[in-house]
Backbone as XML, in Angstrom:
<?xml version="1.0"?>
<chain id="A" units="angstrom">
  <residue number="1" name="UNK">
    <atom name="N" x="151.774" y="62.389" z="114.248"/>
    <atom name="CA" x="151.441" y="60.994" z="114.282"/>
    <atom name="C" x="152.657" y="60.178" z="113.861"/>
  </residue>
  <residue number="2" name="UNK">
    <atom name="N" x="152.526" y="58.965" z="114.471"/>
    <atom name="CA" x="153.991" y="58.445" z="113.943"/>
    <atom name="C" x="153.723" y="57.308" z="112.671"/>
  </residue>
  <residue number="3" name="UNK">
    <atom name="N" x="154.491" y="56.720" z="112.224"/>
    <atom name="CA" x="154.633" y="55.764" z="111.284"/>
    <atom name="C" x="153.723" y="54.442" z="111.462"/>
  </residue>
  <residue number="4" name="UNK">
    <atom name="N" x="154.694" y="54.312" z="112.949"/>
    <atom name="CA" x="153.723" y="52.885" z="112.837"/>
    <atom name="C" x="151.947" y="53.145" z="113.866"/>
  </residue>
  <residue number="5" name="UNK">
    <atom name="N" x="151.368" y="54.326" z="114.220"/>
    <atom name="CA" x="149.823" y="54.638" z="113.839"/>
    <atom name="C" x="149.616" y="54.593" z="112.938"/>
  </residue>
  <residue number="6" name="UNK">
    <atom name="N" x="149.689" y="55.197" z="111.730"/>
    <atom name="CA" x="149.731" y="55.201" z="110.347"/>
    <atom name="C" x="149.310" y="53.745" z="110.249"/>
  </residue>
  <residue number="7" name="UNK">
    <atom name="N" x="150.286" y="52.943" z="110.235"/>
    <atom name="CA" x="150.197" y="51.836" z="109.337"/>
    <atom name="C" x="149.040" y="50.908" z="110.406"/>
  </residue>
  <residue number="8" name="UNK">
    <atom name="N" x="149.168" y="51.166" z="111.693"/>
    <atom name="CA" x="148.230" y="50.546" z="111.767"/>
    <atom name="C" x="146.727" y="50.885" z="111.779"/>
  </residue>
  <residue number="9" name="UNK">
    <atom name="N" x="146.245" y="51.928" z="111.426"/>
    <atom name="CA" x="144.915" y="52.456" z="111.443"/>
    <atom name="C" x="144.607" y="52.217" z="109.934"/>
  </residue>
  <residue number="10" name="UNK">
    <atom name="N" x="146.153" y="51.752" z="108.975"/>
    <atom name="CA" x="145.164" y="51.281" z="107.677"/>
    <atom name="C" x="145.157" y="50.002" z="107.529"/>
  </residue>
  <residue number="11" name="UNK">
    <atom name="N" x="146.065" y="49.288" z="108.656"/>
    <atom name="CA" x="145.905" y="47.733" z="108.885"/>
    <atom name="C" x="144.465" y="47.952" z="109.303"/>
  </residue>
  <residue number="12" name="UNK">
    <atom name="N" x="143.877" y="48.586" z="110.631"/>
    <atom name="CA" x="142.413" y="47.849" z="110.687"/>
    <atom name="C" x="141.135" y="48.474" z="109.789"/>
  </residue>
  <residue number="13" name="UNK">
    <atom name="N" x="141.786" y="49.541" z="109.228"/>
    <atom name="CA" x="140.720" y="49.780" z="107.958"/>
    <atom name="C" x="140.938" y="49.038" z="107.254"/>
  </residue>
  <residue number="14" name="UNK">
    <atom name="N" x="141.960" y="48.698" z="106.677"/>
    <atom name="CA" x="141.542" y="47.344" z="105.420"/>
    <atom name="C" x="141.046" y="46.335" z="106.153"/>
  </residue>
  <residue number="15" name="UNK">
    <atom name="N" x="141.199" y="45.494" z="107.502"/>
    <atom name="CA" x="140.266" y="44.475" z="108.296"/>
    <atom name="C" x="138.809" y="44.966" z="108.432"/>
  </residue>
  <residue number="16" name="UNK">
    <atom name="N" x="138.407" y="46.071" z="108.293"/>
    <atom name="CA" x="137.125" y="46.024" z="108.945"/>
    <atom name="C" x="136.777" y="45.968" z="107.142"/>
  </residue>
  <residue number="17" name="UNK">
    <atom name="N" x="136.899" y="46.642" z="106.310"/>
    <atom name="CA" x="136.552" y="46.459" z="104.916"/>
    <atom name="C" x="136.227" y="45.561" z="104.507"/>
  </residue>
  <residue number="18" name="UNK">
    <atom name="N" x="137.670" y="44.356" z="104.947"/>
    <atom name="CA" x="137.254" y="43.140" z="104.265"/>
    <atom name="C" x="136.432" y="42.635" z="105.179"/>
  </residue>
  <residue number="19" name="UNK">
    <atom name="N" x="136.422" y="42.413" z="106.278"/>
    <atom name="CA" x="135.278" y="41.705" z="107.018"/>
    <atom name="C" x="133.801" y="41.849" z="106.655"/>
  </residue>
  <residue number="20" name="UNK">
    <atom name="N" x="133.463" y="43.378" z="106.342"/>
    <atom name="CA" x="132.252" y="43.795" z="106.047"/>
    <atom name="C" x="131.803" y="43.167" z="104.464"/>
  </residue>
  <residue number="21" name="UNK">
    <atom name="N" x="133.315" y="43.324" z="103.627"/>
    <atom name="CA" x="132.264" y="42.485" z="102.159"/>
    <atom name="C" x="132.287" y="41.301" z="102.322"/>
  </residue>
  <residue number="22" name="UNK">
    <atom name="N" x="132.907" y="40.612" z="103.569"/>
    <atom name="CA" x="133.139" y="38.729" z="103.373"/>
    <atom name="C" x="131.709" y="38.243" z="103.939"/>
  </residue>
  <residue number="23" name="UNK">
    <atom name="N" x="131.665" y="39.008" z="105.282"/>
    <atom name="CA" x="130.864" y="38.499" z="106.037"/>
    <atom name="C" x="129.484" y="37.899" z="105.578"/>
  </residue>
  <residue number="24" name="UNK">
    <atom name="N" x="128.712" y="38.596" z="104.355"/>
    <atom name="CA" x="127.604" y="38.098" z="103.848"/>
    <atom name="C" x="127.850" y="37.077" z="103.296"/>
  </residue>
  <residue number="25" name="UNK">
    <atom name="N" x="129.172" y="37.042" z="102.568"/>
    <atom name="CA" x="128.982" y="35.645" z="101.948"/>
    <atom name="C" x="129.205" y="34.256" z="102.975"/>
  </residue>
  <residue number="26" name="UNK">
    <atom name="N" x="130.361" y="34.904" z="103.482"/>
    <atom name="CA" x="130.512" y="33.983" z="104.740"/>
    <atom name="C" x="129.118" y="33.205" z="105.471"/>
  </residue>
  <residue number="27" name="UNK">
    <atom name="N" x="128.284" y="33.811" z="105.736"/>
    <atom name="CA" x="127.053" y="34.097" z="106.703"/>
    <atom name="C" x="125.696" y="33.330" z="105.805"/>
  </residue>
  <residue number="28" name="UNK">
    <atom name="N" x="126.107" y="33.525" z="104.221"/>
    <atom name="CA" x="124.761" y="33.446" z="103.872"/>
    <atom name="C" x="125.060" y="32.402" z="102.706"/>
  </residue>
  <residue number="29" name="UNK">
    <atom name="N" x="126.680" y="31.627" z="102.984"/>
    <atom name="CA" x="126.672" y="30.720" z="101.671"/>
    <atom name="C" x="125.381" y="29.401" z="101.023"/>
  </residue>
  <residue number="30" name="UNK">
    <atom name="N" x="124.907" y="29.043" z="102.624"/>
    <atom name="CA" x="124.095" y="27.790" z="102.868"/>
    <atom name="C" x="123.112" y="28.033" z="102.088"/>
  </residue>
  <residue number="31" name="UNK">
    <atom name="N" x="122.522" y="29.850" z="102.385"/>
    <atom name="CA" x="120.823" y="29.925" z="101.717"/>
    <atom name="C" x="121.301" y="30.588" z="100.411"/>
  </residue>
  <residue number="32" name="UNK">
    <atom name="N" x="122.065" y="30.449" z="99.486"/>
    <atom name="CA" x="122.776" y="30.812" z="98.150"/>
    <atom name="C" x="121.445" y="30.602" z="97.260"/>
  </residue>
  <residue number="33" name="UNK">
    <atom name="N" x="120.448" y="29.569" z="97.623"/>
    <atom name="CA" x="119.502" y="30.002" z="96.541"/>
    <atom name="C" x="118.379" y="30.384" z="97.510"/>
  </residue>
  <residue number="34" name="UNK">
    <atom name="N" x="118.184" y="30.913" z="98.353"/>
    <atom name="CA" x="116.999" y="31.474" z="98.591"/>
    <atom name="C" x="116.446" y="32.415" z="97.845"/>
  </residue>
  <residue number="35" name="UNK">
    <atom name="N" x="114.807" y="31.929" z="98.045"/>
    <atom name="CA" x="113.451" y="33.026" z="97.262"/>
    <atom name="C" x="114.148" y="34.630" z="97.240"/>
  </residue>
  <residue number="36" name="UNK">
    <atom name="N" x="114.274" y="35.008" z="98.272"/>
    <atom name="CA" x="114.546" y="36.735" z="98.879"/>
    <atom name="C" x="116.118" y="37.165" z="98.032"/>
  </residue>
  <residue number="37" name="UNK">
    <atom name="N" x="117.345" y="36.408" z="98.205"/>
    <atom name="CA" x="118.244" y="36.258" z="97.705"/>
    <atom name="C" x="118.503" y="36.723" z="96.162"/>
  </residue>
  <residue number="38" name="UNK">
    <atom name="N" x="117.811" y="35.624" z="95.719"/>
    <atom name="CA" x="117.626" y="35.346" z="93.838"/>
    <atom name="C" x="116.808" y="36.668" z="93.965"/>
  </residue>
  <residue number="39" name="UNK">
    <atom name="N" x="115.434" y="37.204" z="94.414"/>
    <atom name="CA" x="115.082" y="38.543" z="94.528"/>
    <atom name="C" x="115.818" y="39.872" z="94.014"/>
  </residue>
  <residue number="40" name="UNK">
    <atom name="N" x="116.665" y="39.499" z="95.229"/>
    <atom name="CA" x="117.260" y="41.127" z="95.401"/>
    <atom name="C" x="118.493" y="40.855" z="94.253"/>
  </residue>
  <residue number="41" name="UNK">
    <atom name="N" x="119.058" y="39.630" z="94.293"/>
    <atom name="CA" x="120.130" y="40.002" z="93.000"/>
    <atom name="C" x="119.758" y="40.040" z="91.760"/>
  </residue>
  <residue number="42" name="UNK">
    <atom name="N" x="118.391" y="39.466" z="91.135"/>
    <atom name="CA" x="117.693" y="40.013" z="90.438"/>
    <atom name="C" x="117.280" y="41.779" z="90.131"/>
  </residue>
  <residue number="43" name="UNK">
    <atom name="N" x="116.947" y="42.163" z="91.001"/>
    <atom name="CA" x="116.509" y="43.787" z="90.909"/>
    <atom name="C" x="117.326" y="44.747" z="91.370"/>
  </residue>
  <residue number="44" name="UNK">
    <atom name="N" x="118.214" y="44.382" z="92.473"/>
    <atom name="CA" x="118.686" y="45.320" z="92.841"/>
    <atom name="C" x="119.809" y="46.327" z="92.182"/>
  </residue>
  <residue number="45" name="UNK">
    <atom name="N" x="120.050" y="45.468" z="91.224"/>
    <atom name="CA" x="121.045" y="46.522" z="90.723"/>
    <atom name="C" x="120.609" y="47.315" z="89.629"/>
  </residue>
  <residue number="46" name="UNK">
    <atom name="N" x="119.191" y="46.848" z="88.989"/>
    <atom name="CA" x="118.827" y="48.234" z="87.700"/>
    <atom name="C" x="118.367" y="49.318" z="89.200"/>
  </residue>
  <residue number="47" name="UNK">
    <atom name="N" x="117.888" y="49.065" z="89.537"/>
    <atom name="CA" x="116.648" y="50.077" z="91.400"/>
    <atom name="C" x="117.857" y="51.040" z="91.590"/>
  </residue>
  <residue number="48" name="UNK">
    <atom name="N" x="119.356" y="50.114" z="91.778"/>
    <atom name="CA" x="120.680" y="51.004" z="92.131"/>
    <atom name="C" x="120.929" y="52.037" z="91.226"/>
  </residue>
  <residue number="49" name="UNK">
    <atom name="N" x="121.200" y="51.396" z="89.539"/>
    <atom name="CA" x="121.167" y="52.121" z="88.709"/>
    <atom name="C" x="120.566" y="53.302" z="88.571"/>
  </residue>
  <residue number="50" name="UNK">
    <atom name="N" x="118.828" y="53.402" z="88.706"/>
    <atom name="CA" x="117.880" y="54.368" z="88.690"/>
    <atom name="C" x="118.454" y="55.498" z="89.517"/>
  </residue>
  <residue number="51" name="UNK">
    <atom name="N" x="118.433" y="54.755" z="91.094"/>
    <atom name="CA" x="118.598" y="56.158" z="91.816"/>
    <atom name="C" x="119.896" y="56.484" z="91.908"/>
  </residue>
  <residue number="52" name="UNK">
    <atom name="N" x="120.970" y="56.168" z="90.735"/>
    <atom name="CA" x="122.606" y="56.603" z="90.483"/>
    <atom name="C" x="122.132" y="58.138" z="89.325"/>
  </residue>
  <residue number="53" name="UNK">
    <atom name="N" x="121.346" y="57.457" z="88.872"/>
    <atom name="CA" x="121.095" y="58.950" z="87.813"/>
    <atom name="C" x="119.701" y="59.828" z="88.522"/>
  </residue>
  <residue number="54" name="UNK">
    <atom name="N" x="119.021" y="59.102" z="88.860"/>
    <atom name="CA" x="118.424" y="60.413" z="89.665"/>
    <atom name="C" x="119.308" y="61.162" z="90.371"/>
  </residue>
  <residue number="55" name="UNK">
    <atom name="N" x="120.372" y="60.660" z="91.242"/>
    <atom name="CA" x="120.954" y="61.578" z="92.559"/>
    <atom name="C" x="122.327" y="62.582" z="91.429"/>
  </residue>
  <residue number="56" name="UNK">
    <atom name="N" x="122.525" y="61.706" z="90.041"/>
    <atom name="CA" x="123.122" y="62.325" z="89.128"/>
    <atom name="C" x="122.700" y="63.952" z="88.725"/>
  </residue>
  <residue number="57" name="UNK">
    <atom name="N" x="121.337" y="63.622" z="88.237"/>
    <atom name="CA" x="120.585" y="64.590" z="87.346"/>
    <atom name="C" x="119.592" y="65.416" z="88.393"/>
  </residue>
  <residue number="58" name="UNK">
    <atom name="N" x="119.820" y="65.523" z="89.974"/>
    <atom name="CA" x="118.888" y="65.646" z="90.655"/>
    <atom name="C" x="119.389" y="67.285" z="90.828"/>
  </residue>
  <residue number="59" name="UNK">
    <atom name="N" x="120.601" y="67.985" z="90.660"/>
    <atom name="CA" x="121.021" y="69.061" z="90.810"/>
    <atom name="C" x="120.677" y="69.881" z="89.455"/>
  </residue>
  <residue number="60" name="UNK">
    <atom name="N" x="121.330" y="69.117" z="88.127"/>
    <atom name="CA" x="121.239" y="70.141" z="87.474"/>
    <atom name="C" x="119.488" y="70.298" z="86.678"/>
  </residue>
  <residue number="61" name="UNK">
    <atom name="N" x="118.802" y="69.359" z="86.982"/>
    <atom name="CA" x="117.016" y="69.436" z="86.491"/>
    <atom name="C" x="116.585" y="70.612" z="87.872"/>
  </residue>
  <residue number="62" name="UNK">
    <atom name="N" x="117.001" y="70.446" z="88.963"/>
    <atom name="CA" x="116.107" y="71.796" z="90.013"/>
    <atom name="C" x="116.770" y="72.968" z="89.732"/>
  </residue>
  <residue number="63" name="UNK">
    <atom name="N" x="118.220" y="73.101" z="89.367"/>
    <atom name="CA" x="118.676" y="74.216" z="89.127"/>
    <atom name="C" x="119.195" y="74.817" z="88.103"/>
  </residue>
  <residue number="64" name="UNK">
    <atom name="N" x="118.972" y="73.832" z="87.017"/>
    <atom name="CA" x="119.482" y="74.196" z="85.712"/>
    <atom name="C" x="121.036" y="74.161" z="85.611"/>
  </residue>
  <residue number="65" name="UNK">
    <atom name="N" x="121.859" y="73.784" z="86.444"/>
    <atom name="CA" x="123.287" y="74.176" z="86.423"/>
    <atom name="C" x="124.109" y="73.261" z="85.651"/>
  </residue>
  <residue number="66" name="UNK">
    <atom name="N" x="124.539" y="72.835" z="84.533"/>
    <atom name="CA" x="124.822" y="72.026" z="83.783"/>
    <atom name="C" x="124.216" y="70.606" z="83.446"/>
  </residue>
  <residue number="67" name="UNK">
    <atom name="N" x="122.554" y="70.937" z="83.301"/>
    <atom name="CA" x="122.221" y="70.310" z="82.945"/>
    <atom name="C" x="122.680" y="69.423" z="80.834"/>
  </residue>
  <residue number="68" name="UNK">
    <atom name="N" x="122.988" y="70.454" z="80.396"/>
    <atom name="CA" x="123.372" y="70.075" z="79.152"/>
    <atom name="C" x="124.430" y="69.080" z="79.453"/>
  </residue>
  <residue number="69" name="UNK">
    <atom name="N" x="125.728" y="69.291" z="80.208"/>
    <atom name="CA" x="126.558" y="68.582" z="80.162"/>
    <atom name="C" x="126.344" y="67.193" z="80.600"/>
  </residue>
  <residue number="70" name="UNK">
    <atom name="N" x="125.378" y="67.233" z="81.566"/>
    <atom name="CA" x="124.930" y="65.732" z="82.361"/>
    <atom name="C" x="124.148" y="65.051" z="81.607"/>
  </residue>
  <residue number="71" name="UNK">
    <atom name="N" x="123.487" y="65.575" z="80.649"/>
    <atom name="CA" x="122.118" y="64.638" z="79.716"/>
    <atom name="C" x="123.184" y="64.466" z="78.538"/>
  </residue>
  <residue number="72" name="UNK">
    <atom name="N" x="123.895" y="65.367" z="78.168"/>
    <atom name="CA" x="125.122" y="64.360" z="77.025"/>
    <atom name="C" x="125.950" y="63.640" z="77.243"/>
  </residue>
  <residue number="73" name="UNK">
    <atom name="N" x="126.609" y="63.500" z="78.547"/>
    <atom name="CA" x="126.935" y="62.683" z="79.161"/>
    <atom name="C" x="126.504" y="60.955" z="79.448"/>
  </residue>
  <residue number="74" name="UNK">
    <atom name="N" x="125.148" y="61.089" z="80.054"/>
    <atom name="CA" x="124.027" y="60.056" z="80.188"/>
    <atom name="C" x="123.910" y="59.470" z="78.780"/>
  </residue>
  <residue number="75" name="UNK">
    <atom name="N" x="123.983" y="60.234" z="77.514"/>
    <atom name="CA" x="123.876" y="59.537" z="76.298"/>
    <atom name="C" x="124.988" y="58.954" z="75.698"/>
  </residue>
  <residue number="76" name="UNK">
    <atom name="N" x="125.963" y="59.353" z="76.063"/>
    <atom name="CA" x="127.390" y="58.553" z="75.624"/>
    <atom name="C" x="127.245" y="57.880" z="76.648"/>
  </residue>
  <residue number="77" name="UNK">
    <atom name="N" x="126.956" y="57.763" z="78.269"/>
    <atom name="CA" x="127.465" y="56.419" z="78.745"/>
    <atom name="C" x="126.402" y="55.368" z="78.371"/>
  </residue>
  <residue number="78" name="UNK">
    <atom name="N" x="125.143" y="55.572" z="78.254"/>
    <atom name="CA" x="123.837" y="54.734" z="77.473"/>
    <atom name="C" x="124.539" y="53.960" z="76.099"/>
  </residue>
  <residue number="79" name="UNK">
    <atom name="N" x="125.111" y="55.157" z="75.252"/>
    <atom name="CA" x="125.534" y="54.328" z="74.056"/>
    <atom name="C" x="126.712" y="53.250" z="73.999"/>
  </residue>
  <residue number="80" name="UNK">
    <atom name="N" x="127.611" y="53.831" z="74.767"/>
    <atom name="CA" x="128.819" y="52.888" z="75.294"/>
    <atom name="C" x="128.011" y="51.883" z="75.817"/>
  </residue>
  <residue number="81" name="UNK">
    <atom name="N" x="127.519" y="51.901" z="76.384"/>
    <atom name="CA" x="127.190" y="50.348" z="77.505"/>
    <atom name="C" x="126.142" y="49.397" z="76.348"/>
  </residue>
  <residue number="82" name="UNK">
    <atom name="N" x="125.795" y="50.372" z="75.468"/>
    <atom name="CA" x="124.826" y="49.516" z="74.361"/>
    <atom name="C" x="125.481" y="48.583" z="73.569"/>
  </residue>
  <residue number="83" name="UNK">
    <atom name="N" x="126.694" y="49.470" z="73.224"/>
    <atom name="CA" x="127.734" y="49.204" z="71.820"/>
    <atom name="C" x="128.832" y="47.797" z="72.830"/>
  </residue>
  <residue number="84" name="UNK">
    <atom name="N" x="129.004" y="48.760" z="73.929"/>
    <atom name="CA" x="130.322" y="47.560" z="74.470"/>
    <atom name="C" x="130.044" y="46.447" z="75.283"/>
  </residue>
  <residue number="85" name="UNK">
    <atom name="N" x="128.863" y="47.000" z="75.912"/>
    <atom name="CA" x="128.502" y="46.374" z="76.964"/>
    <atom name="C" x="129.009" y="45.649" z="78.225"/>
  </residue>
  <residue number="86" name="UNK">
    <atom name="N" x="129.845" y="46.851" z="79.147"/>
    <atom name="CA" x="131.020" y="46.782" z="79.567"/>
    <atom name="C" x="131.001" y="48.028" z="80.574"/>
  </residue>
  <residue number="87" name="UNK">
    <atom name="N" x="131.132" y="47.736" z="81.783"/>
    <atom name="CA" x="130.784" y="48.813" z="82.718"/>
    <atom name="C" x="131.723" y="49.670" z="82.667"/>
  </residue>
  <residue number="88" name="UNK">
    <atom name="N" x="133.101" y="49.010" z="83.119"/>
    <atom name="CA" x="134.284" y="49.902" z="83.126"/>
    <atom name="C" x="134.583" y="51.266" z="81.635"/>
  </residue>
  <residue number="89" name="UNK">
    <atom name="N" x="134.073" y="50.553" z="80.531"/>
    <atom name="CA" x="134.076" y="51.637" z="79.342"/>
    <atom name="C" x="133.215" y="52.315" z="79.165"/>
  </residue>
  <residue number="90" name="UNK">
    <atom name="N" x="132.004" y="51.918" z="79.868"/>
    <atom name="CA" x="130.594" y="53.067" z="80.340"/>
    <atom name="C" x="131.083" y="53.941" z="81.011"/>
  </residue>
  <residue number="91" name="UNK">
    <atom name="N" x="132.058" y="53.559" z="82.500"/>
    <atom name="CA" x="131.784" y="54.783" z="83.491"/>
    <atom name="C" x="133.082" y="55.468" z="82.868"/>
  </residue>
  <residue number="92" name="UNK">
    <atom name="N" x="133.583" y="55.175" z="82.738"/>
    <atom name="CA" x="135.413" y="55.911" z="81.900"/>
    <atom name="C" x="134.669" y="56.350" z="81.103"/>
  </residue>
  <residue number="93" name="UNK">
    <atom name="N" x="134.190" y="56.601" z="79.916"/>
    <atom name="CA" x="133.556" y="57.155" z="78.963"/>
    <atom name="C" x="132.594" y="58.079" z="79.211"/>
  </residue>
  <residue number="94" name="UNK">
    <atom name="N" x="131.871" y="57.870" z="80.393"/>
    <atom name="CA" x="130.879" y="58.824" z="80.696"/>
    <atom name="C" x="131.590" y="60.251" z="81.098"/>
  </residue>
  <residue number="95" name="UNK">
    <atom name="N" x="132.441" y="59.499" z="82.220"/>
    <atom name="CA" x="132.995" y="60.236" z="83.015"/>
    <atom name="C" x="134.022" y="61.528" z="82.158"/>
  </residue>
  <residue number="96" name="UNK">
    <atom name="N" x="134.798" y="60.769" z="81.441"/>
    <atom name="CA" x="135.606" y="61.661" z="80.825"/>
    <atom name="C" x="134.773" y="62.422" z="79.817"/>
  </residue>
  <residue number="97" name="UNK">
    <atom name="N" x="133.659" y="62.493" z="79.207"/>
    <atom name="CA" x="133.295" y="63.004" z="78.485"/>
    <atom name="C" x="132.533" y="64.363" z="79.160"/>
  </residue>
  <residue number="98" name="UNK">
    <atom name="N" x="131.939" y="63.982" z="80.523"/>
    <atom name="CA" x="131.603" y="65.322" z="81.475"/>
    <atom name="C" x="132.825" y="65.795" z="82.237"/>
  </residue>
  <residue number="99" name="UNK">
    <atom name="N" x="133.939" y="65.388" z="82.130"/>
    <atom name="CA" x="134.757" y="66.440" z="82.867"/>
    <atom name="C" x="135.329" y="67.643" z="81.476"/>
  </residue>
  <residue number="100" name="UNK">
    <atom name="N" x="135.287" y="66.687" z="80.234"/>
    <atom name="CA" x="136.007" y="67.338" z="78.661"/>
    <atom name="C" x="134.703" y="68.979" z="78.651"/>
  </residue>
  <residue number="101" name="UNK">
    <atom name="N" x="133.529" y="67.992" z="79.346"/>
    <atom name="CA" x="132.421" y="69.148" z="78.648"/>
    <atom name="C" x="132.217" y="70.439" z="79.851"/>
  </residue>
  <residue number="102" name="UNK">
    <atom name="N" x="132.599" y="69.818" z="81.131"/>
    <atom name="CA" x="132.622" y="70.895" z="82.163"/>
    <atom name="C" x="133.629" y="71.683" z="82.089"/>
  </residue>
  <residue number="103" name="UNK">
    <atom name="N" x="134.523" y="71.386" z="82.237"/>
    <atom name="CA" x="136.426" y="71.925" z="81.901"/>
    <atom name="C" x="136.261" y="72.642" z="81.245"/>
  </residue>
  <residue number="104" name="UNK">
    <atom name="N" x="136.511" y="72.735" z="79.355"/>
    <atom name="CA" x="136.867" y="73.523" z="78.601"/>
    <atom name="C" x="135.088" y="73.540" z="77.663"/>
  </residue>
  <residue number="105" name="UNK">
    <atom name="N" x="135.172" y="72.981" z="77.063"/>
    <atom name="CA" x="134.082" y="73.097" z="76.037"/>
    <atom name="C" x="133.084" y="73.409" z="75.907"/>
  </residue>
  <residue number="106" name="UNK">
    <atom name="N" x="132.348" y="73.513" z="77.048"/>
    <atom name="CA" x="130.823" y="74.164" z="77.011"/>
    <atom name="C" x="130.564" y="74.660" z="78.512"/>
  </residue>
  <residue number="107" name="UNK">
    <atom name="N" x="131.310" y="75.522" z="78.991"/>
    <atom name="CA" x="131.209" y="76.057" z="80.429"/>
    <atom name="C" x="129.745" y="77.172" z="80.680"/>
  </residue>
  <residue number="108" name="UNK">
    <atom name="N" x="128.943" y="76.546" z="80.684"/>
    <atom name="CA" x="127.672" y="76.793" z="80.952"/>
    <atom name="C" x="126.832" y="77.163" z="82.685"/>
  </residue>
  <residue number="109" name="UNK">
    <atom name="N" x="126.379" y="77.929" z="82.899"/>
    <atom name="CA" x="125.220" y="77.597" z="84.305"/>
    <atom name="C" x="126.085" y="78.938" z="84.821"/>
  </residue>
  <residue number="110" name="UNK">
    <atom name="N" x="127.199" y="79.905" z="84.795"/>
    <atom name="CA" x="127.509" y="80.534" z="85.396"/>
    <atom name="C" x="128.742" y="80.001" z="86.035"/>
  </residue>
  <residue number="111" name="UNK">
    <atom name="N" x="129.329" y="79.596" z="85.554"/>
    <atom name="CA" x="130.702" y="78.782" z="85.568"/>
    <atom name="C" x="132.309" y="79.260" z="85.240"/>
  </residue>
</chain>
């Protein structure tokens, strides 16, 4: 492949990207307070939340396979987000604390 394919197949991936997150706002500035609107930005993001840790915890609860590491995990990012209340130091915190516990420290499930 040459250079300039390259550059342009990530010229129209970054165009179609941005088009796709503008376009709603673009599209939907007028009805900014609609009923349905205020709705979904109301709920939708704990509903997101939920099924982020179900699809989380959905492997190791059917198969047991590091389940320890994922439910101590879930409790440091719970407590972080309590204490800081701050997404970025939730998911950094979560995160690093299940790779510390998968990696070296408690290699569990047949691992």
């Amino acid at each position: 492949m040459s250079e300039a394919y390259l550059i342009g197949f990530i010229a129209l991936a970054a165009l179609a990207t941005f088009l796709t997150r503008a376009t709603p706002f673009l599209l939907l500035s007028k009805q900014a307070d609609h009923p349905l609107l205020t709705f979904l930005g109301r709920y939708l993001p704990p509903v997101l939340m939920v099924l982020l840790v179900v699809y989380a915890l959905r492997t190791p609860l059917v198969e047991g396979d590091g389940l320890t590491q994922s439910l101590v995990s879930l409790t440091v990012v719970t407590v972080l987000h309590l204490l800081a209340r701050n997404a970025l130091i939730s998911i950094l915190g979560g995160t690093f604390c299940y790779m510390v516990l998968v990696q070296s420290l408690m290699p569990l499930g047949g691992q």
